[in-house]
TORLUM-912170 format. One record per residue (C-alpha): residue number from 1; x, y, z. Coordinates in steps of 0.1 Angstrom, whole numbers, always signed. Layout:
<sites>
(site NUM, (X, Y, Z)),
...
</sites>
This chain:
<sites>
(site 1, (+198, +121, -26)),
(site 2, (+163, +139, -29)),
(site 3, (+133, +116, -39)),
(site 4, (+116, +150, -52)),
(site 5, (+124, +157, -87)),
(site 6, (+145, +189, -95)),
(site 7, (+135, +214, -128)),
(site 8, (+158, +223, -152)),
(site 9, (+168, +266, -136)),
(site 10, (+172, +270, -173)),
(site 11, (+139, +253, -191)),
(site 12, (+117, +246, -163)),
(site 13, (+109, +210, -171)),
(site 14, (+115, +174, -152)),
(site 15, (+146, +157, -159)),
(site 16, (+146, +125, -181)),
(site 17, (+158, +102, -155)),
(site 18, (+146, +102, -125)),
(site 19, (+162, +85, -89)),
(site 20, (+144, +71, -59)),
(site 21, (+160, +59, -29)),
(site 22, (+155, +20, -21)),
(site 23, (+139, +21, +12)),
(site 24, (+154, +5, +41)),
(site 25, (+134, -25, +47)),
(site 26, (+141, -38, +6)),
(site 27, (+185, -24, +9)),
(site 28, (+200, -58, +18)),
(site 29, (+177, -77, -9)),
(site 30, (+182, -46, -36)),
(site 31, (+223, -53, -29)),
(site 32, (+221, -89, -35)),
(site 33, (+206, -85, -63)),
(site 34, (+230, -65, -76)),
(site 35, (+255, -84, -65)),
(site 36, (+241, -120, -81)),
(site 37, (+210, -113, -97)),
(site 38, (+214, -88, -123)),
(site 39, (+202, -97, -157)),
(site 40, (+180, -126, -146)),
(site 41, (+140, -118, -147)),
(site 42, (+124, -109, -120)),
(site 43, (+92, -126, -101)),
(site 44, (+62, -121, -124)),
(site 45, (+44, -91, -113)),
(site 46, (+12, -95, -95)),
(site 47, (-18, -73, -111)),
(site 48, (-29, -48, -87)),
(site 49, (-55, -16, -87)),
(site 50, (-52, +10, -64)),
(site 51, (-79, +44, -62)),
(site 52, (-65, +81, -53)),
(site 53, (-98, +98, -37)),
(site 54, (-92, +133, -38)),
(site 55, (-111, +162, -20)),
(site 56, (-103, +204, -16)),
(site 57, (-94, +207, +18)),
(site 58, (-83, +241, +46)),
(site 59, (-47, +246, +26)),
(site 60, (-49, +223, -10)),
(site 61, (-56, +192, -21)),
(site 62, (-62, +161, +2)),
(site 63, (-59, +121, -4)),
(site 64, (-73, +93, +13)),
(site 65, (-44, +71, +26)),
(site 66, (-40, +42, +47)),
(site 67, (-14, +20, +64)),
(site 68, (-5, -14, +60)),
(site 69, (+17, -37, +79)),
(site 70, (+43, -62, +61)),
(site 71, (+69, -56, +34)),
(site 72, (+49, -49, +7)),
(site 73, (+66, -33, -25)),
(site 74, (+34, -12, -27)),
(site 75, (+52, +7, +11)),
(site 76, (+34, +6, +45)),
(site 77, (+13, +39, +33)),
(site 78, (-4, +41, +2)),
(site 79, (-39, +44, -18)),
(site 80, (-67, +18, -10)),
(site 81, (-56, -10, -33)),
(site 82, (-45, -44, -37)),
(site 83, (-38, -73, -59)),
(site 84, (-70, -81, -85)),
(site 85, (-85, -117, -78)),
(site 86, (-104, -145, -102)),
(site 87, (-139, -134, -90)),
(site 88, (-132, -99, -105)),
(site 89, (-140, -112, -134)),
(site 90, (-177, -127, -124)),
(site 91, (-201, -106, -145)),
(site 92, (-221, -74, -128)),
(site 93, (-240, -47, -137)),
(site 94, (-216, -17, -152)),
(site 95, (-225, +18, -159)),
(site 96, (-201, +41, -179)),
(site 97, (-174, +36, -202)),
(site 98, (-175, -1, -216)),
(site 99, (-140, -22, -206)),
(site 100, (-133, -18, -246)),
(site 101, (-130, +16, -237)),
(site 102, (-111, +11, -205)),
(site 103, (-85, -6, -224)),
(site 104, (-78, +21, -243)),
(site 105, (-76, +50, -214)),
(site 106, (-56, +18, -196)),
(site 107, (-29, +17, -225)),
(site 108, (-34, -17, -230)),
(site 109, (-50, -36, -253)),
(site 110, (-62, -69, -229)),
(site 111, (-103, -64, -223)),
(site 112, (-102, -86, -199)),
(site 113, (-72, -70, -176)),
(site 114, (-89, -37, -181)),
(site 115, (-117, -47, -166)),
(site 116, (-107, -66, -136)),
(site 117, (-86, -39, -130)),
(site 118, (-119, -16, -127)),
(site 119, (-136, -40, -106)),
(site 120, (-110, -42, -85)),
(site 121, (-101, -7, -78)),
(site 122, (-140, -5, -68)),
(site 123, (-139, -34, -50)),
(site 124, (-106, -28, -27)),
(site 125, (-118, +10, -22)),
(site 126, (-155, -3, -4)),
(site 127, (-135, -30, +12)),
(site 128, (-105, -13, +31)),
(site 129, (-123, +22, +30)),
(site 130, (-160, +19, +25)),
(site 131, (-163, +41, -5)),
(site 132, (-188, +26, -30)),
(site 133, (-186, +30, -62)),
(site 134, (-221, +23, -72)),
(site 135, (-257, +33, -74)),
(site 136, (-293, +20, -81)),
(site 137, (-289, +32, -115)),
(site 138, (-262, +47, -139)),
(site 139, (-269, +83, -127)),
(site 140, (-272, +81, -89)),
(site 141, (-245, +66, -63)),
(site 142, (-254, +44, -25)),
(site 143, (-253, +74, -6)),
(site 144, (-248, +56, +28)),
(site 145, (-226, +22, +32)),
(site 146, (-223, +25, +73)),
(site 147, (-238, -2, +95)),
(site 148, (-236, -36, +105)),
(site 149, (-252, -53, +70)),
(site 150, (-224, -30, +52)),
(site 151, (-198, -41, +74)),
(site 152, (-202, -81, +72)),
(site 153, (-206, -74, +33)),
(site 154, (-166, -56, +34)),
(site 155, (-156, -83, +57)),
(site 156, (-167, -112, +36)),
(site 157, (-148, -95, +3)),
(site 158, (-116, -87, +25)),
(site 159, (-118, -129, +29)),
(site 160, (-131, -136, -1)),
(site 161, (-159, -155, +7)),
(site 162, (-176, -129, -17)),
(site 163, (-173, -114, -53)),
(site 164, (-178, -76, -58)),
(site 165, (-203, -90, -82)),
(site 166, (-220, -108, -52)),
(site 167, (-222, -76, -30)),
(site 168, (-234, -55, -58)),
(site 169, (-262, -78, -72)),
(site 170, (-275, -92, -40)),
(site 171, (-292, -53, -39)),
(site 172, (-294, -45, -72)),
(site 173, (-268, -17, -75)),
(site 174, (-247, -8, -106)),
(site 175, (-208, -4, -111)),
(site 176, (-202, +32, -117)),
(site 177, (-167, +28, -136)),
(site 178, (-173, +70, -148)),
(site 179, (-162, +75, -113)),
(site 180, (-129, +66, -118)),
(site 181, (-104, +85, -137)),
(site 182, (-71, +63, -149)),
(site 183, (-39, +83, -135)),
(site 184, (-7, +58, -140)),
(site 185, (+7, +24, -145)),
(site 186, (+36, +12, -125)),
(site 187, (+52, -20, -119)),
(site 188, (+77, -28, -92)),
(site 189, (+112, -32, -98)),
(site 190, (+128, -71, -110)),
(site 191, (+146, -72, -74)),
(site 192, (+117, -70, -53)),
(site 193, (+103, -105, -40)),
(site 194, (+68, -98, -40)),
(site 195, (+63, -77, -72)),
(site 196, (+32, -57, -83)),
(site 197, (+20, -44, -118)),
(site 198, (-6, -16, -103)),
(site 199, (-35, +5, -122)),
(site 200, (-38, +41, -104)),
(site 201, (-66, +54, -110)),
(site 202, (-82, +89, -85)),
(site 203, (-120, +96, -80)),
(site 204, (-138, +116, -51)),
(site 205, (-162, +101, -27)),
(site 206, (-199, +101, -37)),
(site 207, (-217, +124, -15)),
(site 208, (-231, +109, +11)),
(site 209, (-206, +84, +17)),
(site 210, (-175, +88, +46)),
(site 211, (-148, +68, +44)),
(site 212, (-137, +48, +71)),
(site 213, (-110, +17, +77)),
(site 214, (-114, -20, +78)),
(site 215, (-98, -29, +109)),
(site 216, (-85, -61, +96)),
(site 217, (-67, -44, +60)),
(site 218, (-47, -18, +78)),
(site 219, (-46, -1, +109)),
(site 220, (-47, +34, +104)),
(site 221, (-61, +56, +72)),
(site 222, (-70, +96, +70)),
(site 223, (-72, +122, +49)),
(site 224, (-35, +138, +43)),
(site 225, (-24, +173, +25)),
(site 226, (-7, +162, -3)),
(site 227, (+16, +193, -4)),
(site 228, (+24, +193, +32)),
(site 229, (+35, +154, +29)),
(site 230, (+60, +159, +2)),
(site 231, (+70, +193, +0)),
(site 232, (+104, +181, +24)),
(site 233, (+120, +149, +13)),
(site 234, (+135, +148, +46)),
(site 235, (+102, +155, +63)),
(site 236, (+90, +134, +92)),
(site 237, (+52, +148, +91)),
(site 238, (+38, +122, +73)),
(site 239, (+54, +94, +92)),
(site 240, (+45, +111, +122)),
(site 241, (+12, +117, +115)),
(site 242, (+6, +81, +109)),
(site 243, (+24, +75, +138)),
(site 244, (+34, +36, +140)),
(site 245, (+64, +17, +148)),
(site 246, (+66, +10, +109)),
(site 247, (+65, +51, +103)),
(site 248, (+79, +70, +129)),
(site 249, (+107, +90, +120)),
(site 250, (+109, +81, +81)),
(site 251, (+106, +104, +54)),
(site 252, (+83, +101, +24)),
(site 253, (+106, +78, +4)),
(site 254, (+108, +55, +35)),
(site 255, (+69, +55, +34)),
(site 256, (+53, +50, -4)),
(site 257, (+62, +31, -33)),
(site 258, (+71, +54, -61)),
(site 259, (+42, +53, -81)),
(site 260, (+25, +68, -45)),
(site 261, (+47, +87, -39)),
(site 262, (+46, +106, -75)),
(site 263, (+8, +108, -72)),
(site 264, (+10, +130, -40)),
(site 265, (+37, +151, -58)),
(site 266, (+13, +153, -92)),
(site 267, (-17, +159, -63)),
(site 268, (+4, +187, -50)),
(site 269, (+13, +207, -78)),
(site 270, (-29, +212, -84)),
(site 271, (-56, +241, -71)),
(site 272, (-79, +221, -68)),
(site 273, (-93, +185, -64)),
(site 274, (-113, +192, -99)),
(site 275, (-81, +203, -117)),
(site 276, (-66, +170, -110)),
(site 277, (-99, +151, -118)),
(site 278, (-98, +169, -147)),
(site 279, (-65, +165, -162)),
(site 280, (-55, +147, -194)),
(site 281, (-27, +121, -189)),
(site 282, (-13, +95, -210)),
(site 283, (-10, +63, -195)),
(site 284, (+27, +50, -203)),
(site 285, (+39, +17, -185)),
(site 286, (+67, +33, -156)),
(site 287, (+88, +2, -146)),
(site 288, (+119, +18, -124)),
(site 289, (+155, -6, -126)),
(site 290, (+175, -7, -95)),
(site 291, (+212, +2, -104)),
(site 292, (+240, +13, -80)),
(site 293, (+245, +56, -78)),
(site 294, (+270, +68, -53)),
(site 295, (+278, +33, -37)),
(site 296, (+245, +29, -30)),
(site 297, (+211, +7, -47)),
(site 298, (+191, +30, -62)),
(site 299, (+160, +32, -87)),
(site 300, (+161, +46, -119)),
(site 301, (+131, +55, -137)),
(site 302, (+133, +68, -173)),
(site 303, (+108, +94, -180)),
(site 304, (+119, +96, -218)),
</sites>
Protein backbone atom coordinates (compact mmCIF):
# COMPACT_ATOMS: atom_id res chain seq x y z
CA UNK A 1 0.00 0.00 0.00
CA UNK A 2 1.56 3.44 -0.89
CA UNK A 3 1.98 5.97 2.14
CA UNK A 4 1.93 8.79 -0.68
CA UNK A 5 -1.53 9.96 -1.48
CA UNK A 6 -2.94 9.36 -5.08
CA UNK A 7 -5.10 12.30 -7.10
CA UNK A 8 -8.28 11.74 -8.42
CA UNK A 9 -6.95 11.16 -12.86
CA UNK A 10 -10.36 12.62 -13.23
CA UNK A 11 -10.45 15.93 -10.76
CA UNK A 12 -7.03 16.22 -9.61
CA UNK A 13 -7.66 16.50 -5.86
CA UNK A 14 -6.62 14.26 -2.63
CA UNK A 15 -8.83 11.61 -1.65
CA UNK A 16 -11.02 11.93 1.49
CA UNK A 17 -9.51 9.13 3.35
CA UNK A 18 -6.31 8.69 3.51
CA UNK A 19 -4.10 5.20 4.62
CA UNK A 20 -0.76 4.93 6.32
CA UNK A 21 1.08 1.84 6.95
CA UNK A 22 1.66 1.06 10.84
CA UNK A 23 5.34 0.80 10.99
CA UNK A 24 7.00 -2.24 12.07
CA UNK A 25 8.24 -1.56 15.39
CA UNK A 26 4.21 -0.39 16.72
CA UNK A 27 2.52 -3.94 14.23
CA UNK A 28 2.30 -6.44 17.18
CA UNK A 29 0.84 -3.59 19.62
CA UNK A 30 -1.52 -2.07 16.58
CA UNK A 31 -2.88 -5.99 16.30
CA UNK A 32 -3.68 -6.37 19.82
CA UNK A 33 -5.39 -3.67 19.96
CA UNK A 34 -7.44 -4.54 17.47
CA UNK A 35 -7.86 -7.67 18.72
CA UNK A 36 -8.86 -6.50 22.53
CA UNK A 37 -8.70 -3.00 22.72
CA UNK A 38 -10.97 -1.48 20.25
CA UNK A 39 -13.48 1.00 21.61
CA UNK A 40 -11.66 1.56 24.84
CA UNK A 41 -9.76 5.18 25.03
CA UNK A 42 -6.63 5.47 24.49
CA UNK A 43 -3.56 6.89 26.85
CA UNK A 44 -4.06 10.60 27.14
CA UNK A 45 -2.04 12.31 24.60
CA UNK A 46 1.02 14.02 25.75
CA UNK A 47 1.30 17.86 24.36
CA UNK A 48 4.11 18.25 22.16
CA UNK A 49 5.61 21.10 19.60
CA UNK A 50 7.73 20.42 16.91
CA UNK A 51 9.50 23.32 14.25
CA UNK A 52 9.94 22.57 10.34
CA UNK A 53 13.03 25.00 9.41
CA UNK A 54 13.00 25.32 5.85
CA UNK A 55 15.63 26.69 3.47
CA UNK A 56 15.99 26.83 -0.79
CA UNK A 57 18.53 24.42 -1.43
CA UNK A 58 20.74 23.00 -5.10
CA UNK A 59 17.33 20.99 -6.44
CA UNK A 60 14.08 22.41 -3.98
CA UNK A 61 13.18 22.75 -0.80
CA UNK A 62 15.19 21.48 2.30
CA UNK A 63 14.28 20.61 6.14
CA UNK A 64 16.16 20.30 9.07
CA UNK A 65 15.69 16.73 10.51
CA UNK A 66 17.12 14.74 13.17
CA UNK A 67 17.19 11.15 14.53
CA UNK A 68 16.14 9.85 17.71
CA UNK A 69 16.49 6.56 19.27
CA UNK A 70 13.54 4.67 21.14
CA UNK A 71 9.93 3.84 20.06
CA UNK A 72 8.62 7.06 19.98
CA UNK A 73 5.11 7.51 18.16
CA UNK A 74 6.69 10.82 16.90
CA UNK A 75 9.25 7.86 14.42
CA UNK A 76 13.11 7.69 14.83
CA UNK A 77 13.35 10.81 12.18
CA UNK A 78 11.48 13.84 12.50
CA UNK A 79 11.42 17.82 13.12
CA UNK A 80 13.24 19.23 16.33
CA UNK A 81 10.46 18.75 18.92
CA UNK A 82 9.30 17.17 21.86
CA UNK A 83 6.82 17.02 24.65
CA UNK A 84 5.98 20.75 26.31
CA UNK A 85 7.05 20.90 30.09
CA UNK A 86 5.58 23.00 33.32
CA UNK A 87 8.42 25.67 33.16
CA UNK A 88 7.03 26.65 29.66
CA UNK A 89 4.79 28.41 31.20
CA UNK A 90 7.28 30.70 33.49
CA UNK A 91 6.81 34.18 32.11
CA UNK A 92 9.52 35.77 29.38
CA UNK A 93 9.82 38.43 27.28
CA UNK A 94 7.68 37.84 23.90
CA UNK A 95 7.70 39.74 20.73
CA UNK A 96 5.09 39.23 17.95
CA UNK A 97 1.73 37.98 17.87
CA UNK A 98 0.19 37.90 21.55
CA UNK A 99 -0.72 33.92 22.75
CA UNK A 100 -4.55 35.42 22.32
CA UNK A 101 -3.59 35.46 18.90
CA UNK A 102 -1.74 32.16 18.85
CA UNK A 103 -4.81 30.52 19.93
CA UNK A 104 -6.62 31.44 17.17
CA UNK A 105 -3.92 30.59 14.27
CA UNK A 106 -3.59 27.32 16.76
CA UNK A 107 -7.40 26.40 16.31
CA UNK A 108 -7.87 26.26 19.76
CA UNK A 109 -9.33 28.26 22.07
CA UNK A 110 -6.91 27.33 25.48
CA UNK A 111 -4.35 30.69 25.94
CA UNK A 112 -2.52 28.93 27.97
CA UNK A 113 -1.78 25.60 25.62
CA UNK A 114 -1.12 28.06 22.86
CA UNK A 115 1.43 29.47 24.43
CA UNK A 116 3.37 26.72 25.95
CA UNK A 117 3.14 25.35 22.75
CA UNK A 118 5.16 28.46 21.28
CA UNK A 119 7.61 28.33 24.01
CA UNK A 120 8.19 25.05 23.45
CA UNK A 121 8.66 24.77 19.78
CA UNK A 122 11.44 27.67 20.53
CA UNK A 123 12.71 26.02 23.23
CA UNK A 124 13.18 22.25 21.74
CA UNK A 125 14.55 23.94 18.43
CA UNK A 126 17.79 25.88 20.51
CA UNK A 127 18.01 22.77 22.55
CA UNK A 128 18.34 19.69 20.12
CA UNK A 129 19.44 22.11 17.12
CA UNK A 130 20.72 25.35 18.35
CA UNK A 131 18.40 27.61 16.41
CA UNK A 132 17.34 30.52 18.55
CA UNK A 133 14.45 32.08 18.20
CA UNK A 134 15.22 35.28 19.75
CA UNK A 135 16.81 38.68 19.66
CA UNK A 136 17.83 41.79 21.89
CA UNK A 137 14.74 43.36 20.74
CA UNK A 138 11.52 42.61 18.69
CA UNK A 139 13.18 43.38 15.34
CA UNK A 140 16.68 41.76 15.46
CA UNK A 141 17.46 37.91 16.16
CA UNK A 142 21.09 36.31 18.33
CA UNK A 143 22.96 36.03 15.37
CA UNK A 144 25.52 33.55 16.85
CA UNK A 145 24.48 30.67 19.58
CA UNK A 146 27.95 28.53 19.04
CA UNK A 147 30.46 28.13 21.95
CA UNK A 148 30.89 26.71 25.18
CA UNK A 149 28.46 29.33 27.40
CA UNK A 150 25.80 28.35 24.57
CA UNK A 151 26.32 24.88 24.86
CA UNK A 152 26.01 24.36 28.85
CA UNK A 153 22.84 26.74 28.45
CA UNK A 154 21.21 23.72 25.68
CA UNK A 155 22.50 21.14 27.97
CA UNK A 156 20.88 22.44 31.11
CA UNK A 157 17.34 22.84 29.17
CA UNK A 158 17.73 19.23 27.58
CA UNK A 159 17.85 18.28 31.67
CA UNK A 160 15.75 20.64 32.77
CA UNK A 161 17.68 22.16 35.28
CA UNK A 162 16.60 25.35 33.26
CA UNK A 163 13.44 27.22 31.85
CA UNK A 164 13.50 28.76 28.25
CA UNK A 165 12.51 31.65 30.39
CA UNK A 166 15.83 31.25 32.43
CA UNK A 167 18.08 31.16 29.24
CA UNK A 168 16.43 33.97 27.63
CA UNK A 169 16.34 36.48 30.59
CA UNK A 170 19.68 35.69 32.11
CA UNK A 171 20.79 37.94 28.78
CA UNK A 172 18.11 39.94 28.18
CA UNK A 173 16.87 38.50 24.77
CA UNK A 174 13.21 38.43 23.58
CA UNK A 175 10.97 35.50 22.21
CA UNK A 176 10.39 36.09 18.66
CA UNK A 177 7.09 34.01 18.23
CA UNK A 178 6.63 36.00 14.35
CA UNK A 179 9.25 33.56 13.45
CA UNK A 180 7.09 30.74 13.55
CA UNK A 181 4.43 29.97 11.23
CA UNK A 182 1.60 27.29 12.55
CA UNK A 183 1.50 24.40 9.88
CA UNK A 184 -0.71 21.37 11.53
CA UNK A 185 -2.06 19.65 14.53
CA UNK A 186 -1.81 15.88 14.83
CA UNK A 187 -2.35 13.50 17.58
CA UNK A 188 -1.27 9.92 17.65
CA UNK A 189 -3.51 7.18 17.17
CA UNK A 190 -5.59 5.53 20.64
CA UNK A 191 -3.28 2.24 20.16
CA UNK A 192 -0.10 3.77 20.62
CA UNK A 193 1.41 3.46 24.23
CA UNK A 194 3.15 6.64 24.48
CA UNK A 195 0.79 9.04 22.66
CA UNK A 196 1.47 12.69 21.49
CA UNK A 197 -0.91 15.73 20.63
CA UNK A 198 1.91 17.74 18.48
CA UNK A 199 1.73 21.59 17.28
CA UNK A 200 3.83 21.77 13.73
CA UNK A 201 4.77 24.81 13.20
CA UNK A 202 7.97 25.75 10.14
CA UNK A 203 10.29 28.80 10.29
CA UNK A 204 13.88 29.43 8.74
CA UNK A 205 16.94 29.93 10.58
CA UNK A 206 17.90 33.53 11.60
CA UNK A 207 20.84 34.50 9.63
CA UNK A 208 23.68 34.14 11.43
CA UNK A 209 22.79 31.09 13.19
CA UNK A 210 23.91 27.22 11.93
CA UNK A 211 22.23 24.54 13.20
CA UNK A 212 23.85 21.85 14.81
CA UNK A 213 22.91 18.60 17.09
CA UNK A 214 22.88 18.07 20.80
CA UNK A 215 24.69 14.97 21.12
CA UNK A 216 22.67 13.77 23.98
CA UNK A 217 18.79 14.39 22.05
CA UNK A 218 19.66 12.47 19.03
CA UNK A 219 22.49 11.23 17.25
CA UNK A 220 22.36 12.38 13.90
CA UNK A 221 20.40 15.59 12.15
CA UNK A 222 21.01 17.34 8.51
CA UNK A 223 19.45 19.16 6.15
CA UNK A 224 17.38 16.67 3.68
CA UNK A 225 15.55 17.40 0.09
CA UNK A 226 12.20 17.13 0.85
CA UNK A 227 11.25 15.92 -2.67
CA UNK A 228 14.01 13.51 -3.01
CA UNK A 229 12.94 11.83 0.51
CA UNK A 230 9.33 11.13 -0.49
CA UNK A 231 9.02 11.10 -4.04
CA UNK A 232 9.43 6.83 -3.71
CA UNK A 233 7.35 5.27 -0.98
CA UNK A 234 9.49 2.40 -1.34
CA UNK A 235 12.71 4.50 -1.29
CA UNK A 236 15.56 3.66 0.94
CA UNK A 237 17.48 7.19 0.47
CA UNK A 238 16.35 8.67 3.43
CA UNK A 239 17.02 5.79 5.60
CA UNK A 240 20.21 5.42 4.12
CA UNK A 241 21.24 8.74 4.34
CA UNK A 242 20.68 8.69 7.98
CA UNK A 243 22.31 5.59 8.04
CA UNK A 244 21.67 3.83 11.55
CA UNK A 245 20.77 0.47 12.62
CA UNK A 246 17.16 2.05 13.43
CA UNK A 247 17.05 3.34 9.47
CA UNK A 248 18.85 1.35 7.28
CA UNK A 249 16.88 -0.12 4.63
CA UNK A 250 13.31 1.32 5.62
CA UNK A 251 11.27 3.39 3.58
CA UNK A 252 9.72 6.81 4.54
CA UNK A 253 6.70 5.29 6.34
CA UNK A 254 9.09 3.11 8.35
CA UNK A 255 10.88 6.43 9.24
CA UNK A 256 8.30 9.51 10.28
CA UNK A 257 5.18 9.71 12.10
CA UNK A 258 2.46 10.82 9.73
CA UNK A 259 2.12 14.19 10.54
CA UNK A 260 6.13 14.26 9.41
CA UNK A 261 5.83 12.52 6.95
CA UNK A 262 2.84 14.82 5.33
CA UNK A 263 4.95 17.96 6.06
CA UNK A 264 7.86 16.68 3.73
CA UNK A 265 5.15 15.75 1.05
CA UNK A 266 3.39 19.47 1.66
CA UNK A 267 7.35 20.80 1.65
CA UNK A 268 7.74 19.02 -1.66
CA UNK A 269 5.05 20.02 -3.72
CA UNK A 270 6.58 23.98 -3.08
CA UNK A 271 9.26 26.29 -5.39
CA UNK A 272 10.44 27.68 -2.85
CA UNK A 273 11.14 27.80 0.93
CA UNK A 274 9.09 31.35 0.90
CA UNK A 275 6.08 29.80 -0.84
CA UNK A 276 5.67 27.47 1.93
CA UNK A 277 6.37 30.17 4.59
CA UNK A 278 3.94 31.90 2.98
CA UNK A 279 1.06 29.70 2.61
CA UNK A 280 -2.33 30.02 4.23
CA UNK A 281 -3.50 26.89 6.08
CA UNK A 282 -6.16 26.04 8.33
CA UNK A 283 -5.32 24.40 11.28
CA UNK A 284 -7.90 21.36 11.75
CA UNK A 285 -7.11 18.69 14.50
CA UNK A 286 -5.86 15.31 12.24
CA UNK A 287 -6.18 12.28 14.63
CA UNK A 288 -5.61 8.96 12.27
CA UNK A 289 -7.74 5.55 13.72
CA UNK A 290 -5.97 2.25 13.27
CA UNK A 291 -8.46 -0.22 11.52
CA UNK A 292 -7.60 -3.42 9.70
CA UNK A 293 -7.36 -3.02 5.40
CA UNK A 294 -6.26 -6.05 3.55
CA UNK A 295 -5.54 -8.29 6.64
CA UNK A 296 -3.35 -5.90 7.78
CA UNK A 297 -3.39 -2.75 10.79
CA UNK A 298 -3.56 0.17 9.18
CA UNK A 299 -4.25 4.11 9.83
CA UNK A 300 -6.99 5.93 8.51
CA UNK A 301 -7.04 9.50 8.43
CA UNK A 302 -10.21 11.31 7.26
CA UNK A 303 -9.33 14.39 5.43
CA UNK A 304 -13.17 15.31 5.12
Amino acid sequence: MPSSPERSPRTGRLPAVRFFEVPERHREAARAWLERGAGIPGSTPVPAAAVVFVRDGEHGVETLLTHRTGSSSLGPVGFPGGPVEAHDDDPLDWAGPTPLEWTRRLGTDDVGRARRAVVAAARKAFEEVGVLLAGPDPMSTVESVEGAEWLRSREALALGDVSLADVLGRRRLVLRSDLLRPLAHWVSSDFVHRRHDVHYFTAVVPDGQTASLLGSRGTWCGWVDAARAVQDPHSTWLGDLVGRPDTLGRPPAELLAPGSLVALESLAECSSAIAFLAKKRRIATLNPVLEEHGGRPVLRLDLG
